[in-house]
TORMARDO-589680 format. One line per 10 residues: number of its first residue (from 1); for each residue x, y, z of C-alpha. Coordinates in nm, 4 decimals, padded with zeros to 6 digits. Example, Ala and Ser with C-alpha at 12.3 -4.5 7.8 and 13.67 -1.06 7.14 Angstrom:
1 = 01.2300:-00.4500:00.7800  01.3670:-00.1060:00.7140
//
This chain:
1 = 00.0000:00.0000:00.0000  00.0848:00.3447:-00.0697  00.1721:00.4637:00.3193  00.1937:00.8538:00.2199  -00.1837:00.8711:00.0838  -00.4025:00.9753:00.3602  -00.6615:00.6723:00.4707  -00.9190:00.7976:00.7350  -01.0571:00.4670:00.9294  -01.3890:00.4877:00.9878
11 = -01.5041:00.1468:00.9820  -01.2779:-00.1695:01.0771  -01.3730:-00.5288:01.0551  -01.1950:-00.7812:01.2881  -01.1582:-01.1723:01.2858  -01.0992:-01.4667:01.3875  -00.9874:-01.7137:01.1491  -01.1154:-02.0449:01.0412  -00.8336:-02.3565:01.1652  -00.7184:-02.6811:01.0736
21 = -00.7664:-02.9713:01.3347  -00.6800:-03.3205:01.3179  -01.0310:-03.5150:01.1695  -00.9716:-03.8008:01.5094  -00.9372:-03.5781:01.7606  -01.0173:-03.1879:01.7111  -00.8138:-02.9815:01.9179  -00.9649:-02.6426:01.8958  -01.2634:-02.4868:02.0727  -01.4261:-02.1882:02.0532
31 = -01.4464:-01.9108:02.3107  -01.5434:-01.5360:02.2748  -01.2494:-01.3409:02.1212  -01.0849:-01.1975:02.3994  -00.8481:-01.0083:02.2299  -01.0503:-00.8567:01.9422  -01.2921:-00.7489:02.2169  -00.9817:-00.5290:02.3857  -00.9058:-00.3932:02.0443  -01.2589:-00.3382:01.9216
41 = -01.2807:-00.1068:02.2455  -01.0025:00.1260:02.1559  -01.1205:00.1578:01.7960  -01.4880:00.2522:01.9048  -01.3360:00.4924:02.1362  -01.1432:00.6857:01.8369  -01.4939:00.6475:01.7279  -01.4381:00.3659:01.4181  -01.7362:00.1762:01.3714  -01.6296:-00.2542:01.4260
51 = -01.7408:-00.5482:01.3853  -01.5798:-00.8697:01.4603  -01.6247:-01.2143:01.3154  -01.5581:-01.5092:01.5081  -01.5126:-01.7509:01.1953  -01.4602:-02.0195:01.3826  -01.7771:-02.0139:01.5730  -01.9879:-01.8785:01.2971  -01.8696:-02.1459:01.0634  -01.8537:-02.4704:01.3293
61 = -02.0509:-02.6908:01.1393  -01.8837:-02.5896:00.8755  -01.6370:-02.8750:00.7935  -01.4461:-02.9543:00.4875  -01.2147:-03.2658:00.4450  -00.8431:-03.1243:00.3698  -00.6327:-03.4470:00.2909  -00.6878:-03.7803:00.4800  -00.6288:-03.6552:00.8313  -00.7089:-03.2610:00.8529
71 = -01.0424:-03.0579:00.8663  -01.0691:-02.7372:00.7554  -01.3396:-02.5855:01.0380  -01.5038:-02.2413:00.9976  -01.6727:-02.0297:00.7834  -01.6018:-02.0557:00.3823  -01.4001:-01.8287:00.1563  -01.7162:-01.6807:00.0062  -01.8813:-01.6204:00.3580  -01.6184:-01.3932:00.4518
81 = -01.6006:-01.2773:00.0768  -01.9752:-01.1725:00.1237  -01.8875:-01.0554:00.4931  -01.6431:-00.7652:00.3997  -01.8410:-00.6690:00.0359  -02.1308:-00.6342:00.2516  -01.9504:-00.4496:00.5791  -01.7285:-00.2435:00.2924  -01.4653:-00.1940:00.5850  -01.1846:00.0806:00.5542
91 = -00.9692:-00.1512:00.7554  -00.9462:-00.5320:00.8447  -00.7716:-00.6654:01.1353  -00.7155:-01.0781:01.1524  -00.5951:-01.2369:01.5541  -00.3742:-01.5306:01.4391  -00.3330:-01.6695:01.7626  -00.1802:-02.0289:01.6612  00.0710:-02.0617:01.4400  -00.1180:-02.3769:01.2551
101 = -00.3613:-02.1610:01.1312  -00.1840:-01.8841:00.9319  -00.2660:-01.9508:00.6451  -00.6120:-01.8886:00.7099  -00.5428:-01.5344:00.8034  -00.3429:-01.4745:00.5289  -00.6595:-01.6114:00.3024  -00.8547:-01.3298:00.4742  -00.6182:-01.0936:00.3719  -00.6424:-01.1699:00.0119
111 = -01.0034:-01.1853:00.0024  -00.9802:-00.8542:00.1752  -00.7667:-00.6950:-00.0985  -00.9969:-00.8660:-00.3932  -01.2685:-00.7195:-00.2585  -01.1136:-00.3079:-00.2555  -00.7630:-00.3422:-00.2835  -00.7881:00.0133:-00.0464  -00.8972:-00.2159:00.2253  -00.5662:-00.1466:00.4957
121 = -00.4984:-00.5187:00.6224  -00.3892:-00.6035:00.9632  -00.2090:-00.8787:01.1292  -00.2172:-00.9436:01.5195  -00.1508:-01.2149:01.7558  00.1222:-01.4467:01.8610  00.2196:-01.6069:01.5035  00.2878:-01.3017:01.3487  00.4361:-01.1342:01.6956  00.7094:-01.3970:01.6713
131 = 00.7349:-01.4093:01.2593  00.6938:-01.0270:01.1501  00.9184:-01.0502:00.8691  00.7316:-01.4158:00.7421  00.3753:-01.3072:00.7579  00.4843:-00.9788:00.5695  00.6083:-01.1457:00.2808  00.2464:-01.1704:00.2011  00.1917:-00.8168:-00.0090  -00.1940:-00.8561:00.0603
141 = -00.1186:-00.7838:00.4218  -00.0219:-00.4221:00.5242  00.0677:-00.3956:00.8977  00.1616:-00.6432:01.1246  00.0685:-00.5233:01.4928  00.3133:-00.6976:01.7576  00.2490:-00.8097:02.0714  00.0330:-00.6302:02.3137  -00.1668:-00.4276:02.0469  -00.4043:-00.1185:02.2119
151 = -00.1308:00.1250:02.2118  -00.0389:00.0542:01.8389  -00.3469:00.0215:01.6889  -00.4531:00.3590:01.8243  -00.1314:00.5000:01.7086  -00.1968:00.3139:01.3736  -00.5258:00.4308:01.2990  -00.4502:00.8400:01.3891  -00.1361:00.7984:01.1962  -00.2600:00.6276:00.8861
161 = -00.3920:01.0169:00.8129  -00.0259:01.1535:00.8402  00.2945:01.0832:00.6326  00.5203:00.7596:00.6742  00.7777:00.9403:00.9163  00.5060:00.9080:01.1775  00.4485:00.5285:01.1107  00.8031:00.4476:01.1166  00.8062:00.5859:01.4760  00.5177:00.3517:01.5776
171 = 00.6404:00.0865:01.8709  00.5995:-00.2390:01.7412  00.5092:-00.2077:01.4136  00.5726:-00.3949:01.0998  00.5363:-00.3153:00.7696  00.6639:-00.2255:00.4235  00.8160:00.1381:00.3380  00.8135:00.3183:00.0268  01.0699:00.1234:-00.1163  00.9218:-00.2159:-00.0338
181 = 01.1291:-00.3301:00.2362  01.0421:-00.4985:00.5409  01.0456:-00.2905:00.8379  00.9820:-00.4414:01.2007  01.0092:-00.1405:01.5195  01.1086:-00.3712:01.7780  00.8230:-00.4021:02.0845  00.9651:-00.1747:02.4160  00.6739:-00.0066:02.5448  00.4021:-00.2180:02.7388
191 = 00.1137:-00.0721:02.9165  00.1956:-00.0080:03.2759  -00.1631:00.0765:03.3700  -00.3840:-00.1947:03.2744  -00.6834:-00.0247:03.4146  -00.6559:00.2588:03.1470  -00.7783:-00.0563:02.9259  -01.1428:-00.0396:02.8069  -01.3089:-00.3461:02.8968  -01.3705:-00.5778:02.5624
201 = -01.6167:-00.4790:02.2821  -01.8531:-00.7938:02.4494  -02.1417:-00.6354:02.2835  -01.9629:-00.7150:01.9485  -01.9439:-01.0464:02.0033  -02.3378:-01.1855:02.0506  -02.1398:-01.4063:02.3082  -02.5129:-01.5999:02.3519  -02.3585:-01.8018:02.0921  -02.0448:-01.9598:02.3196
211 = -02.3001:-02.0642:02.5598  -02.3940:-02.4283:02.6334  -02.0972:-02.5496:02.4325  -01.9722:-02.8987:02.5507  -01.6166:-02.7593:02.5513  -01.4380:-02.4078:02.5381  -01.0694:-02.4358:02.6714  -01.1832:-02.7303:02.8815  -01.5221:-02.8675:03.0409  -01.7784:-02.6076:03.1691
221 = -02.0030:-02.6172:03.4598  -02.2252:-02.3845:03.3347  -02.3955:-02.2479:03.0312  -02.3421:-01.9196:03.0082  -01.9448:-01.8209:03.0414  -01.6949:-01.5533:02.9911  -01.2937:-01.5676:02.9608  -01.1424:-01.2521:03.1423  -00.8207:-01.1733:03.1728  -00.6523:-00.9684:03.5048
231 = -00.3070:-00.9695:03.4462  -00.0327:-00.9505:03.1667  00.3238:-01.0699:03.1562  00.5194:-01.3586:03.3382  00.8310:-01.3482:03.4906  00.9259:-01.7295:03.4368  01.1478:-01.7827:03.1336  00.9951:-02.1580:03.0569  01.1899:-02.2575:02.6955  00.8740:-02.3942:02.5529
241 = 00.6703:-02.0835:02.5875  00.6143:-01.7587:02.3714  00.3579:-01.5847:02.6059  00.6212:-01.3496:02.6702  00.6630:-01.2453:02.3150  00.3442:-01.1063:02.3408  00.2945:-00.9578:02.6973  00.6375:-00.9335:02.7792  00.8222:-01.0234:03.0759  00.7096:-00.7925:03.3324
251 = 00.4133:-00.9182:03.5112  00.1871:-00.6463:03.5459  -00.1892:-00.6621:03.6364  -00.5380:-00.4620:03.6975  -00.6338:-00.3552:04.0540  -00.8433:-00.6085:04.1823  -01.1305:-00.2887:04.2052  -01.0980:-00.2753:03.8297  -01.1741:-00.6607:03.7671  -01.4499:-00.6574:03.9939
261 = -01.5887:-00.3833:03.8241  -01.5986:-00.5907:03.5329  -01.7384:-00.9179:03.6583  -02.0088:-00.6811:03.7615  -02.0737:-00.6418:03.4118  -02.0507:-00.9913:03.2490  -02.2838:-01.0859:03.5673  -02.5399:-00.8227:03.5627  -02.5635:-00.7083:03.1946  -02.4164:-01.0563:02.9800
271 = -02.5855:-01.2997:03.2366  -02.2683:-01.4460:03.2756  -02.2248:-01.6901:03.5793  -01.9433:-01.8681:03.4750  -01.5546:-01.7223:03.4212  -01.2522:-01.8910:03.2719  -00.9608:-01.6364:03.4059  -00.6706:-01.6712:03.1051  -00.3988:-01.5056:03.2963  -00.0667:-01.7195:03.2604
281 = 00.0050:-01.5959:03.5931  -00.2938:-01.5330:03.7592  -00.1795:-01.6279:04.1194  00.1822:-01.4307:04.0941  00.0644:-01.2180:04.3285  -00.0822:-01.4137:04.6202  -00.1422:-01.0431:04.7956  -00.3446:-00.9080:04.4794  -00.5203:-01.2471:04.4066  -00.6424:-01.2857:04.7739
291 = -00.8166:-00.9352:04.7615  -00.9479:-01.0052:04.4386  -01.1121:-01.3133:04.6308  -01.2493:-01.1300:04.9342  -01.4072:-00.8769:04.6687  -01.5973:-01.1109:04.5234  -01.6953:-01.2914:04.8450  -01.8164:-00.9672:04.9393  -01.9986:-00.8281:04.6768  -02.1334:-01.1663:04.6452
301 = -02.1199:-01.2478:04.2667  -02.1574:-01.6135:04.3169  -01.9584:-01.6581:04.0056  -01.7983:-02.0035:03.9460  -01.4836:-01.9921:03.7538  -01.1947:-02.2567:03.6646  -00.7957:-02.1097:03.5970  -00.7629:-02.3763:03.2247  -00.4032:-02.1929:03.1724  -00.3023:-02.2744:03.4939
311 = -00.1569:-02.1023:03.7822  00.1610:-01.9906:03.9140  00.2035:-02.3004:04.1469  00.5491:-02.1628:04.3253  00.3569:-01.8224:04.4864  00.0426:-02.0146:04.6020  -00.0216:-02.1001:04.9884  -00.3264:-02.2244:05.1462  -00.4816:-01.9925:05.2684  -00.5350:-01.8154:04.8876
321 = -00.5909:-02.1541:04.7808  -00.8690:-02.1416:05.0108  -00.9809:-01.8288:04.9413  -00.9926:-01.9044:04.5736  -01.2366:-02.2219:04.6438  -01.4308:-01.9423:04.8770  -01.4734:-01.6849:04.6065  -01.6442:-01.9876:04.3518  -01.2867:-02.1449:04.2090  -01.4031:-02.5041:04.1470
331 = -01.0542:-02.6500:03.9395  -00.6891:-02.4951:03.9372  -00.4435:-02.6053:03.6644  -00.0764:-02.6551:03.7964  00.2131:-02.6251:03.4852  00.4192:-02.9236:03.7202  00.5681:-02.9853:03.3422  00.8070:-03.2883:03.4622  00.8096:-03.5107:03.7772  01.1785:-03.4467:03.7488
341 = 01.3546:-03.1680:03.9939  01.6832:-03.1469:03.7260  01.4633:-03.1175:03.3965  01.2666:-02.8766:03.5509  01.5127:-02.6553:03.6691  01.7956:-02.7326:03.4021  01.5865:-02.8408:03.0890  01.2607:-02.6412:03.1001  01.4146:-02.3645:03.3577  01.0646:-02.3666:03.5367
351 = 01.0992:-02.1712:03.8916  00.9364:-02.4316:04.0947  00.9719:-02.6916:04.3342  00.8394:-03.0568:04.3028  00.7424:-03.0007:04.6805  00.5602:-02.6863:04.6506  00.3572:-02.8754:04.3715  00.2313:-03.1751:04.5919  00.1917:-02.9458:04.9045  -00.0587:-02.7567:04.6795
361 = -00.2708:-03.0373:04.4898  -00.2116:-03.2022:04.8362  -00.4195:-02.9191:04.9980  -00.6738:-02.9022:04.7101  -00.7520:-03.2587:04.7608  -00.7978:-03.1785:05.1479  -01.0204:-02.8992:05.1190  -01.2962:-03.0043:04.7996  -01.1262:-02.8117:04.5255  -01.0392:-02.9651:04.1916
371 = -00.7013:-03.0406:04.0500  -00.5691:-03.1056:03.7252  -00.1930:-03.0951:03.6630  00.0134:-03.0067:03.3236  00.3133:-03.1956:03.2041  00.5413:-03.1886:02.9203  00.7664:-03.5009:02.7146  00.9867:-03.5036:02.5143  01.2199:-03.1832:02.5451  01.5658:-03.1954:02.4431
381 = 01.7982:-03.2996:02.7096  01.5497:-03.4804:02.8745  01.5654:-03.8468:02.8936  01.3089:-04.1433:02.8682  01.4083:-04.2306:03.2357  01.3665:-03.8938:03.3633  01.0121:-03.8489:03.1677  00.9158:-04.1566:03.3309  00.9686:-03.9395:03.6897  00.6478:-03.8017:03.5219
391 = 00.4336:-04.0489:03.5780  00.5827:-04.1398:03.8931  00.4656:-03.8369:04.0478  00.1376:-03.8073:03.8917  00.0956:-04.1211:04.0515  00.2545:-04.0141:04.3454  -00.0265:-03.6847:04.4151  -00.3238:-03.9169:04.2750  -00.3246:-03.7447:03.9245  -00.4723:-04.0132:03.7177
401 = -00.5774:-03.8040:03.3758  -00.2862:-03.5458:03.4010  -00.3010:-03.3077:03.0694  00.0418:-03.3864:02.8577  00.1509:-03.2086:02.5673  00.4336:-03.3335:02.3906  00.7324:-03.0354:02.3417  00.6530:-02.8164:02.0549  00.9482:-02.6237:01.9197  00.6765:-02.3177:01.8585
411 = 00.8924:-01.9959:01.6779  01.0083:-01.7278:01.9664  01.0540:-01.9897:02.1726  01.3711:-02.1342:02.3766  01.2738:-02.4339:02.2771  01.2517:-02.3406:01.9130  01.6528:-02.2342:01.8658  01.7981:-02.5151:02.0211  01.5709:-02.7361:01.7651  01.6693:-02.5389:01.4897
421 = 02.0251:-02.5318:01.5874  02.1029:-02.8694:01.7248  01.8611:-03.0249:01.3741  01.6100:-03.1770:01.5883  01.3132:-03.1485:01.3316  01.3216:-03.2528:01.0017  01.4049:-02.9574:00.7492  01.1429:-02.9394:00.5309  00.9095:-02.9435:00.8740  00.5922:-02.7072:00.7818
431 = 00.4305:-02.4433:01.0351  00.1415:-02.6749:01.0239  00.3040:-02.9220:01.1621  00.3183:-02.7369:01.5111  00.0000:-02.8849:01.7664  00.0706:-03.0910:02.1120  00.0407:-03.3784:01.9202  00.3103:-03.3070:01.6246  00.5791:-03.5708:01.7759  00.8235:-03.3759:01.5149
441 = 01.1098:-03.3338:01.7880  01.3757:-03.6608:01.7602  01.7172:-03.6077:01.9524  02.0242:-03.8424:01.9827  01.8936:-03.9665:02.2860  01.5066:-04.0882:02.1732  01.2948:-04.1062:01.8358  00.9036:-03.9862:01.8400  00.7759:-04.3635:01.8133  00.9379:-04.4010:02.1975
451 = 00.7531:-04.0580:02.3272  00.4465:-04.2328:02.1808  00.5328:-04.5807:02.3373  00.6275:-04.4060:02.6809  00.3010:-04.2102:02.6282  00.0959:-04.5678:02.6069  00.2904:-04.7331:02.8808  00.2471:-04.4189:03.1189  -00.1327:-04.3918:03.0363  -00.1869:-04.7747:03.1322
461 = 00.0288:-04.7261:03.4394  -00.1481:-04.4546:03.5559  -00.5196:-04.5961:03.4841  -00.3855:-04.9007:03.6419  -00.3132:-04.7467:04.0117  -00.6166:-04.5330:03.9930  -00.8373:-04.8852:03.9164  -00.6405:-04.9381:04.2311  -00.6784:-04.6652:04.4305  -01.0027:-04.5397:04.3492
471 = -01.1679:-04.8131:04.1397  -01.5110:-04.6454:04.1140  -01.4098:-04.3880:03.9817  -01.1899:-04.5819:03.7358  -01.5356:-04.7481:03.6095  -01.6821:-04.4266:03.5299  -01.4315:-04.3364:03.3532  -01.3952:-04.6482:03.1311  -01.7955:-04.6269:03.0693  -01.7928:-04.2453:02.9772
481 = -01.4957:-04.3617:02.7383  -01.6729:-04.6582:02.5858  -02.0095:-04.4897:02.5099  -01.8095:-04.2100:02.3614  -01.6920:-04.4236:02.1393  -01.9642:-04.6336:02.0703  -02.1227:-04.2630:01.9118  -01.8434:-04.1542:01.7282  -01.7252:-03.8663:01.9515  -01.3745:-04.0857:02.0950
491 = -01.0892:-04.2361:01.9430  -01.0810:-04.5743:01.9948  -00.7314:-04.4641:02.1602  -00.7608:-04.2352:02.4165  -00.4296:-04.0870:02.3294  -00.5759:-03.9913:02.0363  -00.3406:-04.1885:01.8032
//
């Protein structure tokens, strides 16, 4: 695009794009758009007029065979064709959260530009926050927002008025000067007051349409729910994660005043009266978490909610772990990642303690409060032996159905550059390729098929001390598996595989 013609935004059209699952087992579920809701906010407030599309929800049943294997889930090409002809946008905005699915934001943006190549085309989320320069190879796509995006999508849409010196002095943007060359302004300023955030556009999301859905980043209890997020940036330096790519590495969070203030909301105006809270470190600050609690207890929102990306395990204690089950927490999620001290504090450089861990799910067992753990095989440096400490301490705290992602060497991450630079995936590996099920990691000291024969052997060790320990239990599970099965809705492996 020509960046020295003036473009005044008055009308901006935001997605979410379709995605590609595996046809056995799909891996994605929908939830309302967190993230387009923040930014919708900010562009209604420099009065734009917005709209977002959820095409993943508005196109669920919407399934096309791609291959053998893969799905194709969400709504068509000529859908969102129609969608932007009929919205006539000045702007379109696309939140490629997973970098599987690119090239179904990058579709968007050619539709976008078929439709009025004027349209200015804009790419947020984690992919391209980690792969500027790779997503802007594509010339249908204009700007690529990075990381935390109010501040530069504000500064975006004033600026697209003005000349291109103003644009190149927009933090963390990408784009493509006069010349056609790839410019990224490296990400350095981060919102330090959180509570200057507008709550999310909800209103543009007709979020009646999430509700009663079987699963949305895991099991609900009830039918009408809301993600919310309190908090931004983690402190940990895990080598499998890119969160802080995104939010950075300072943890920095709303006043607990300001969150109840909007649980107010999604309770009295959305009928909301279940939350899933998204922070990745939620719990980081027992002080701020615990007041958060009492405010609810007091203004008694009777709000159940569930923590399904986990908490930070090493600054809980009991008595906010008691507080949370007060205030209407029914499950935490733990990241334990490996039963083994030495991987976890050499391999995936994970501040916690083994200890700490079991103390806590310990305590949650003690006082009526759901428990799931997270762990993690096959990183590199790690060791079939010491993977096997895994299961041993799942074991150990009673964690029969632990949730276990095999290492993904996602780009930005740790985990990523030693992969690249030691050759543990194949070379002509595809971004595709990259879900918690990929297996595309092989080292000198194992090979994927013995992650996925570990895998099998841990599963039937661990179902095999819970039929001891808790055999009820053990039957329920087996008949909930069976029948699920029986209709089509299970693998016949529950692996998945």
């Amino acid at each position: 695009m020509n960046l020295e013609k003036e473009r005044k935004i008055e009308k901006c059209l935001l997605f979410f794009p379709p995605a590609i699952t595996n046809k056995k087992l799909i891996d994605i579920n929908p939830a309302p758009p967190l993230g387009l809701g923040y930014i919708a906010a900010v562009l209604e407030n420099l009065g734009v007029t917005v709209k977002i599309v959820d095409c993943l929800m508005d196109g669920w049943w919407d399934r096309k065979e791609i291959g053998s294997n893969l799905l194709r889930i969400g709504l068509s090409e000529e859908d969102i064709e129609k969608t932007i002809e009929d919205f006539s946008p000045d702007m379109v905005g696309v939140n490629n959260i997973f970098t599987r699915q690119y090239k179904y934001a990058h579709e968007i943006y050619k539709i976008a530009k078929n439709v009025d190549a004027n349209i200015v085309t804009v790419a947020g989320g984690a992919h391209p926050t980690v792969m500027p320069e790779f997503a802007l190879q594509d010339e249908n796509l204009d700007f690529v927002v990075i990381g935390e995006g109010e501040l530069t999508i504000e500064k975006l849409v004033k600026n697209l008025s003005k000349n291109v010196n103003e644009i190149e002095n927009i933090d963390g943007l990408g784009y493509r000067n006069r010349d056609g060359k790839i410019i990224v302004n490296p990400k350095t300023t981060y919102i330090e007051s959180l509570d200057s955030i507008p709550f999310p556009a909800r209103h543009l999301m007709d979020i009646k349409k999430y509700f009663g859905l079987a699963e949305s980043h895991g099991k609900r209890r009830c039918t009408r729910f809301s993600p919310i997020m309190t908090s931004r940036g983690c402190p940990a330096r895990c080598t499998f994660c890119t969160a802080y790519k995104v939010w950075g590495r300072k943890y920095r969070f709303r006043s607990p005043e300001n969150v109840i203030e909007e649980m107010k909301e999604l309770k009295y105006k959305y009928g909301i009266e279940e939350l899933l809270i998204e922070d990745d470190c939620f719990t980081a600050n027992p002080q701020r978490a615990e007041k958060i609690c009492d405010l609810m207890i007091k203004e008694n929102l009777n709000l159940k909610w569930d923590t399904p990306n986990g908490v930070a395990a090493f600054a809980l204690n009991k008595n906010l772990v008691r507080k949370m089950k007060a205030a209407g927490c029914y499950k935490i999620n733990i990241g334990v990642e490996s039963g083994n001290q030495q991987t976890l504090d050499n391999i995936i450089k994970k501040p916690l303690k083994l200890e700490k861990a079991e103390e806590i799910i310990n305590y949650c067992r003690e006082i009526g409060l759901d428990c799931g753990i997270f762990l993690i095989l096959g990183m590199p440096g790690d060791t079939i032996k010491n993977m096997w400490d895994s299961y041993k301490f799942a074991k150990k705290v009673k964690m029969y159905s632990p949730f276990i992602s095999v290492a993904t060497p996602y780009p930005g991450s740790e985990l990523y550059q030693i992969c690249k630079e030691k050759k543990y995936i194949p070379e002509d590996f595809k971004l595709e390729d990259l879900y918690i099920r990929s297996f595309i990691i092989q080292t000198e000291d194992w090979t994927p098929n013995q992650i996925k024969s570990l895998m099998r052997k841990g599963l039937i060790y661990l179902k095999f001390h819970q039929a001891l320990n808790d055999p009820l239990s053990f039957t329920k599970l087996v008949i909930g598996w069976l029948a699920k099965v029986c209709s089509g809705k299970a693998p016949l492996s529950p692996l998945g595989f």
